[in-house]
C-alpha positions in Angstrom: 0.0 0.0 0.0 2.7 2.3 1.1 4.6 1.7 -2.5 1.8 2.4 -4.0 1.0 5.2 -2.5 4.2 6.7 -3.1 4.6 5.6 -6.3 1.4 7.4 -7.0 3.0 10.8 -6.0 6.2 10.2 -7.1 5.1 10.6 -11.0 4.9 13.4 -13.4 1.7 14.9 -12.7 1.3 14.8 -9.0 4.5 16.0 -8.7 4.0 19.4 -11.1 0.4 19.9 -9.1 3.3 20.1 -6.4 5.0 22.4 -8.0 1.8 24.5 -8.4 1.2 24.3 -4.6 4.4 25.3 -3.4 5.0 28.3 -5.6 1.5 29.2 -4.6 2.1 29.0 -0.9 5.7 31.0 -1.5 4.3 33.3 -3.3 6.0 32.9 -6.1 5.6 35.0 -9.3 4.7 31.4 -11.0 1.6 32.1 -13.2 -0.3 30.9 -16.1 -1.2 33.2 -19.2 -4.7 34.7 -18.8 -7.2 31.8 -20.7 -4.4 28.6 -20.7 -6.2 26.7 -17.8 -9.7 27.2 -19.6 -8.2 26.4 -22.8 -6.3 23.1 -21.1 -10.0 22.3 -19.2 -11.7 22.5 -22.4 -9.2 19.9 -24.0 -9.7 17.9 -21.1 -13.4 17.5 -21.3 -13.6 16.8 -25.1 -10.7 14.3 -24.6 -12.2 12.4 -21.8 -15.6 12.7 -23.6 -14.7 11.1 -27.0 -12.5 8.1 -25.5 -15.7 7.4 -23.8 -18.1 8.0 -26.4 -15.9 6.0 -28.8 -15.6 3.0 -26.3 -19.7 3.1 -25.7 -20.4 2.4 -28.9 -18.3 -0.9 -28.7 -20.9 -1.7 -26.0 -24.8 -3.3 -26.0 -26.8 -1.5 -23.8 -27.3 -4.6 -21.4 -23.6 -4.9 -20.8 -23.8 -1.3 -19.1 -27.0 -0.9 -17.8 -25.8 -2.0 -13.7 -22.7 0.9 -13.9 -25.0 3.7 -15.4 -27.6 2.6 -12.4 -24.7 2.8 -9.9 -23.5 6.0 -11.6 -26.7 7.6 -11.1 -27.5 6.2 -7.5 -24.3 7.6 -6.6 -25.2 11.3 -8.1 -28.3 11.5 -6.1 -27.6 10.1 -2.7 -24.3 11.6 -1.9 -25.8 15.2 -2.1 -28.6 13.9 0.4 -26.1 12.7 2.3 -23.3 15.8 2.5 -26.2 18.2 2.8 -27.3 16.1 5.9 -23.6 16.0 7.5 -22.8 19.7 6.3 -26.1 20.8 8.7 -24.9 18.4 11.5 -21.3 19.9 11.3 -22.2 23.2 11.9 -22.5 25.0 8.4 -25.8 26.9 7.6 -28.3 25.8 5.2 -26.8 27.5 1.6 -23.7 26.6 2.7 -24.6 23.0 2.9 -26.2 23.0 -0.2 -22.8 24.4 -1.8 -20.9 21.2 -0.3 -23.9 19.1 -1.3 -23.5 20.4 -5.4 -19.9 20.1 -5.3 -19.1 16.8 -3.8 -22.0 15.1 -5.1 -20.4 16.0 -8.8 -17.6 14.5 -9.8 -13.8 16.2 -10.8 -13.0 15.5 -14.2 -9.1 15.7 -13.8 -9.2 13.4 -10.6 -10.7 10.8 -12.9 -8.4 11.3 -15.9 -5.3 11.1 -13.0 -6.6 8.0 -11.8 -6.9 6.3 -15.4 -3.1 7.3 -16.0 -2.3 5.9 -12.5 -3.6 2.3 -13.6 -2.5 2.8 -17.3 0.7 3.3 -15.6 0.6 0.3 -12.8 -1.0 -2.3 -15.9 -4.1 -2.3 -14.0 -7.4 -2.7 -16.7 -10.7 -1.2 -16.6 -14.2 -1.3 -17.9 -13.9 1.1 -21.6 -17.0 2.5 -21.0 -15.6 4.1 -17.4 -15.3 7.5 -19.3 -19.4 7.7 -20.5 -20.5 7.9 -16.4 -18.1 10.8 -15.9 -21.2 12.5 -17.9 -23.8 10.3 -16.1 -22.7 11.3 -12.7 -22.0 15.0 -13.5 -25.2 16.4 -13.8 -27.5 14.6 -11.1 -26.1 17.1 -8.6 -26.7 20.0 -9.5 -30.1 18.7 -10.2 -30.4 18.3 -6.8 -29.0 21.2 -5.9 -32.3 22.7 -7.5 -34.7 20.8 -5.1 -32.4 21.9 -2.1 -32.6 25.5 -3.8 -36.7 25.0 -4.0 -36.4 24.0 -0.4 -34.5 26.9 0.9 -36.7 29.3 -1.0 -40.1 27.9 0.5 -38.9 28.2 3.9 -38.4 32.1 3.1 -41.6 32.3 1.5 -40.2 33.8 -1.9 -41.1 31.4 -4.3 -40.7 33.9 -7.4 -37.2 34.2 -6.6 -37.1 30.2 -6.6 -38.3 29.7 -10.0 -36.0 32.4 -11.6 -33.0 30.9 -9.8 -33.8 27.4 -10.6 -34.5 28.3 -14.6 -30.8 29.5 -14.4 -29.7 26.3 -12.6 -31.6 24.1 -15.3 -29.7 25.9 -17.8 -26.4 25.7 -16.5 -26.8 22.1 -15.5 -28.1 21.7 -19.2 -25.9 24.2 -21.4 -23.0 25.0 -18.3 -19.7 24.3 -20.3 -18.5 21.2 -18.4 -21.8 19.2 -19.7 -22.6 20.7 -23.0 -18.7 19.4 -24.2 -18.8 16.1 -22.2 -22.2 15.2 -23.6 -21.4 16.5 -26.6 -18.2 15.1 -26.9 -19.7 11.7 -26.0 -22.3 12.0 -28.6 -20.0 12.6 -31.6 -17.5 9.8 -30.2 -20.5 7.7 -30.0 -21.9 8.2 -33.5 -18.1 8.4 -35.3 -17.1 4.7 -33.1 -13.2 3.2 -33.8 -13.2 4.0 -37.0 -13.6 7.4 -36.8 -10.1 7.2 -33.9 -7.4 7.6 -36.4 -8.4 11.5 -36.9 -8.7 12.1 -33.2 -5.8 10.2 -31.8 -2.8 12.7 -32.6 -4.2 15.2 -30.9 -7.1 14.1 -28.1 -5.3 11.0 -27.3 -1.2 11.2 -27.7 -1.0 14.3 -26.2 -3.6 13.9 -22.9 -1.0 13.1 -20.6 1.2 16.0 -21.3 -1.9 18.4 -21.3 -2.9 16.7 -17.8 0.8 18.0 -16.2 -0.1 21.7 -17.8 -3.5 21.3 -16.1 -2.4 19.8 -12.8 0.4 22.6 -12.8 -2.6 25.5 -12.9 -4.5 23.6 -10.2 -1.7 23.3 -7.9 -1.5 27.2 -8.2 -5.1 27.2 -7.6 -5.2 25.0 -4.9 -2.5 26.8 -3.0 -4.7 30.0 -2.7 -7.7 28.2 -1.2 -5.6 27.0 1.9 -6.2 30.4 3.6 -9.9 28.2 4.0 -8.5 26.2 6.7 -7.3 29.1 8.6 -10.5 30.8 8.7 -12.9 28.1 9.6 -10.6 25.7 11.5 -10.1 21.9 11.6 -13.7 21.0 10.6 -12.9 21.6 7.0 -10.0 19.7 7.3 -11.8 17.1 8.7 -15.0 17.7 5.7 -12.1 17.7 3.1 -10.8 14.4 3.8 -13.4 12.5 5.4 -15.7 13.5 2.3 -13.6 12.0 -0.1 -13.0 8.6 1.8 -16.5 8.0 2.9 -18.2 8.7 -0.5 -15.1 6.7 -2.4 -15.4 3.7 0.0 -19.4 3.8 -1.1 -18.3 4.1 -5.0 -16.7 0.9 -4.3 -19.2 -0.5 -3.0 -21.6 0.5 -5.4 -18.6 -0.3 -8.8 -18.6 -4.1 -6.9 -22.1 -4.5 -6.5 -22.8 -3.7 -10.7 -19.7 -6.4 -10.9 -17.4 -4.4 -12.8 -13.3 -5.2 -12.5 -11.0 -4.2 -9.8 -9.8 -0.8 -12.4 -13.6 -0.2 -13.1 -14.2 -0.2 -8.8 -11.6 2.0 -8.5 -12.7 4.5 -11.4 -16.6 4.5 -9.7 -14.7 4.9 -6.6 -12.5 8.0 -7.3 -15.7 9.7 -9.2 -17.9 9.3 -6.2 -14.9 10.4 -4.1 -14.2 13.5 -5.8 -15.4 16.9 -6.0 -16.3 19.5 -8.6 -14.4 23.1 -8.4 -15.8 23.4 -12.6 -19.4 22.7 -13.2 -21.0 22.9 -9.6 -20.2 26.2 -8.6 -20.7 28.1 -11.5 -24.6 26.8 -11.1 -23.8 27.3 -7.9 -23.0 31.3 -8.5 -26.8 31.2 -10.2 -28.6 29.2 -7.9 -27.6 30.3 -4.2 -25.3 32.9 -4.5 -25.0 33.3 -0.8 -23.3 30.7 -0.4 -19.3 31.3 0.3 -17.4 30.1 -2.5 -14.1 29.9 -0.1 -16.2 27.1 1.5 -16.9 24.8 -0.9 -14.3 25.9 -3.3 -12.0 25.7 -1.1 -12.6 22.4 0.4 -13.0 21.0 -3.2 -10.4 22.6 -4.1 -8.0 23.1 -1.8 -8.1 19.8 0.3 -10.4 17.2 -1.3 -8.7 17.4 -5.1 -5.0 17.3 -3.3 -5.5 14.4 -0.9 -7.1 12.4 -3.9 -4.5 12.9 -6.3 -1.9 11.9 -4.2 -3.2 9.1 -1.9 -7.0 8.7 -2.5 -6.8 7.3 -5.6 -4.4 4.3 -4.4 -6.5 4.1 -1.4 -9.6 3.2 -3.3 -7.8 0.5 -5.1 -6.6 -1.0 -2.3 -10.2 -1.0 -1.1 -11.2 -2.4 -4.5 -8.9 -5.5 -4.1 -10.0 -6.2 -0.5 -13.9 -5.8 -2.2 -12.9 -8.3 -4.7 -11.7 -10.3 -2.6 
């Protein structure tokens, strides 16, 4: 466990989100040109969304019907279930909700680590991993809309509500992180393998080396969200680590129950174990803007996305093989 866990953060692109951290933390003069990381996000999300598109056609709809189940089971409950912790923790009702549309999301980099960490250790997985990225990205923040409608009912302004939730319907439809996943899926779907030759060069060969860019910006980002810990103390530590570990364990859980492989249980379990800083709170900006960003950016950001790249995602294998058995 140990070796794995440092050979995890001994490779390329942990160790340039490193990088990212520390010159963050030193204030170091370290930045990236104005538009790079959306440009590098945006390559990202197509990338991850062809492979998986491309692989889903490759598969009847029978063969996947218990992982997109699981995928969505996972999307709904853990919401439920952080918005229920957040109000027993101590945080106030929007910002529960915030923590409850960001962890029950998923982090698109965190998954496209995790699939170079088992490229990397020979470890195989399920094709069709990449299509529940999409599946379990938007349930959320569709939840995040009922919490919204609840929240506005209990202040009596239920005009408000329905303007705020038509904005949340159309950033959880049209927000950029779903529009190009689903969109990306699509057109993988409908081109299949023999449409890969004209994508491979550039959404293929070079993913890894756009990932260390990308991991390089975050690690900047994630630096200036520590000050989060300082201002709200050790329960966000706690949040930011014991979030990712319970809701991972359950993704395993959930990847074993639909019988996928020991990759496929790690992939289910690193979605359900990460948390969105993309998609979630810019519907979050629409839907409960009252809600402190520091908080659940912060935590998603600056604790949960860290502890996951370097020793979540070994953890949930591990957890994987002793699921197995």
């Amino acid at each position: 466990m140990l070796e794995m866990v440092t050979g995890n953060v001994l490779t390329p692109a942990v160790l340039f989100f490193v990088i990212g951290l520390f010159a963050a933390v030193v204030k170091s003069d370290l930045k990236f040109p104005s538009g790079l990381s959306d440009a590098l996000s945006i390559y990202l999300l197509i990338s991850i969304g062809l492979k998986g598109g491309i692989e889903l056609s490759e598969h009847p709809a029978g063969e996947i019907l218990k992982p997109v189940a699981g995928a969505l089971f996972l999307g709904i409950a853990i919401p439920i279930i952080v918005l229920f912790i957040g109000l027993r923790i101590g945080f106030d009702l929007k910002n529960a909700v915030g923590l409850a549309a960001c962890y029950g999301s998923v982090s698109i980099v965190t998954y496209g680590a995790a699939v170079s960490f088992l490229e990397a250790s020979a470890i195989s997985f399920e094709s069709f991993m990449g299509a529940l990225v999409v599946i379990m990205e938007g349930p959320a923040i569709l939840v995040a809309i009922l919490l919204m409608r609840m929240i506005e009912r209990k202040q009596g302004n239920g005009s408000a509500a329905r303007n705020q939730m038509g904005a949340v319907i159309r950033e959880s439809l049209f927000g950029k992180s779903i529009l190009l996943l689903v969109g990306s899926l699509v057109i993988g779907w409908i081109c299949g393998h023999e449409k890969l030759p004209v994508i491979k060069p550039l959404f293929i060969d070079l993913y890894s080396g756009v990932l260390i860019l990308f991991l390089l910006s975050m690690g900047l980002q994630a630096g200036q969200h520590l000050g989060v810990l300082r201002t709200y103390g050790l329960k966000l530590l706690v949040a930011g680590i014991g979030f990712p570990l319970l809701f991972g364990t359950l993704g395993v859980l959930v990847g074993s129950i639909c019988e996928l492989s020991v990759g496929g249980i790690t992939l289910l379990g690193v979605l359900a174990g990460s948390a969105s800083y993309i998609a979630a709170p810019a519907a979050l900006r629409a839907s409960v803007p009252e809600a402190n960003p520091s908080i659940y950016l912060g935590l998603a950001l600056g604790i949960t996305f860290p502890f996951n790249l370097m020793f979540g995602i070994p953890i949930y294998y591990h957890v994987a093989q002793f699921m197995i058995g």
